[in-house]
N, C-alpha and C positions, 0 to 999 in steps of 0.2 A: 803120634803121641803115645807115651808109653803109659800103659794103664797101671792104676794102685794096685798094689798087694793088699787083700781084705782081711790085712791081719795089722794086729798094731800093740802098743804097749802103753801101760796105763803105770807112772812110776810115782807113789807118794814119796815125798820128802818129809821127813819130821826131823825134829829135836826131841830128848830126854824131856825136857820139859813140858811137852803138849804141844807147842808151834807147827803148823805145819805150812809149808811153804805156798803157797798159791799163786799163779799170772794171769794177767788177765790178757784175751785175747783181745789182736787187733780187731779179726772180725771172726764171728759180729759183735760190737760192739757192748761191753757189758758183762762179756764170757768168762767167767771164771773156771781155771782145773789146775790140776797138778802136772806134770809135767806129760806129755801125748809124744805117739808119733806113731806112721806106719813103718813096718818091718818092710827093707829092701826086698828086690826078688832075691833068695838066693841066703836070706840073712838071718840068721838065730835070734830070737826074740831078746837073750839075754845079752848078745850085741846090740843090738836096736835100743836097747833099756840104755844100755851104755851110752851109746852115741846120743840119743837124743836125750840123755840129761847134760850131756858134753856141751852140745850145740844150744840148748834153750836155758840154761843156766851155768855156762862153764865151770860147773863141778864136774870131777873127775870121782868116779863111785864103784870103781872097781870092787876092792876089799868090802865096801857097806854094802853092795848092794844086795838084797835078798829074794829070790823067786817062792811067792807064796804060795803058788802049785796050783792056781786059780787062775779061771778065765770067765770073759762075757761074751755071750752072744748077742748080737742086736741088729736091728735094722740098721742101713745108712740110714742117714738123711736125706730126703727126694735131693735139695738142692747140692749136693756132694756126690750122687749117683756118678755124672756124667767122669769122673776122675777114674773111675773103676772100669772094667770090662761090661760089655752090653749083659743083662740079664745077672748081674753079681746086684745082689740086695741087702747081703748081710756080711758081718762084721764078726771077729775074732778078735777079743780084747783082750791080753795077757798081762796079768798083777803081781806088779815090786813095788819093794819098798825098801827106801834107802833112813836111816834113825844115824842121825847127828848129835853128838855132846851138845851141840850150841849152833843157835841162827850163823850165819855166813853171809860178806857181803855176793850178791846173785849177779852177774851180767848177762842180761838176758838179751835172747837174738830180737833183734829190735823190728826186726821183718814182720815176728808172726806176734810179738805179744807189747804190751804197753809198759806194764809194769810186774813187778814180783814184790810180794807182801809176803808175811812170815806173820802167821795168825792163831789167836789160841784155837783148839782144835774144836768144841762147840761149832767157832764161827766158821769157822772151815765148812766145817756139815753145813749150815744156813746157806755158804757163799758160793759152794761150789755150782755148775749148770749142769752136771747131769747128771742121770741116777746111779752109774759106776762107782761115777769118781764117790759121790756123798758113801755107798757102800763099802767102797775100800777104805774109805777115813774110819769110817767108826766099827770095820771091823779089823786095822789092822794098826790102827793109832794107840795107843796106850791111855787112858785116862791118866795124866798126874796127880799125884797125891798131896793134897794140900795141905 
């Protein structure tokens, strides 16, 4: 088995508006983020931003997409350990963010998530599962101006 690279990409989507995109994962059940993925062996984070917004919402985010020069560090998760190499415990999370004129219909890979919602940005913070993702919403989301 080939083991994870313990490095991955955390990409918000938004809109002008406030909306930010959210899926919810298959498992486990309940999981709300923004769009995830690990970085291939071998693969630029800013490729990996690419592809896996390609692959989990087929948007293509070349020209939007933005590197906000920020990363996280974190534990796995115990039950996630075993995908990585023996004695890998921690995690390299690297933050984009893609700002849309307007919501877009999402096709999302039906594999790993249930649904895609496009939410004001408050609920987004409320909805999200983990402490990342809620930090990169509300530091990199714009409040609208109402």
């Amino acid at each position: 088995m080939a083991y994870k690279r313990p490095e991955s990409v955390l990409v918000v989507i938004y809109t002008v508006a406030g909306e930010v995109l959210l899926l919810e994962r298959r498992q486990p059940a309940g999981y709300w983020q923004s769009v995830t993925g690990s970085l291939e062996w071998g693969e630029a984070a800013r490729d990996a931003a690419i592809r896996e917004v390609a692959e989990e919402t087929g948007l293509q985010v070349q020209e939007q997409l933005v590197d906000c020069g920020y990363s996280n560090y974190f534990e796995i998760v115990p039950a996630w350990r075993a995908r990585y190499a023996p004695d890998t415990d921690w995690n390299t999370e690297y933050v984009f963010r893609v700002e849309l004129a307007a919501t877009t219909p999402i096709c999302i890979a039906r594999e790993e998530h249930v649904v895609a919602e496009w939410v004001p940005v408050q609920q987004a913070v409320g909805r999200v599962s983990s402490r990342t993702n809620r930090e990169a919403i509300e530091r990199y989301v714009p409040t609208p101006i109402v």
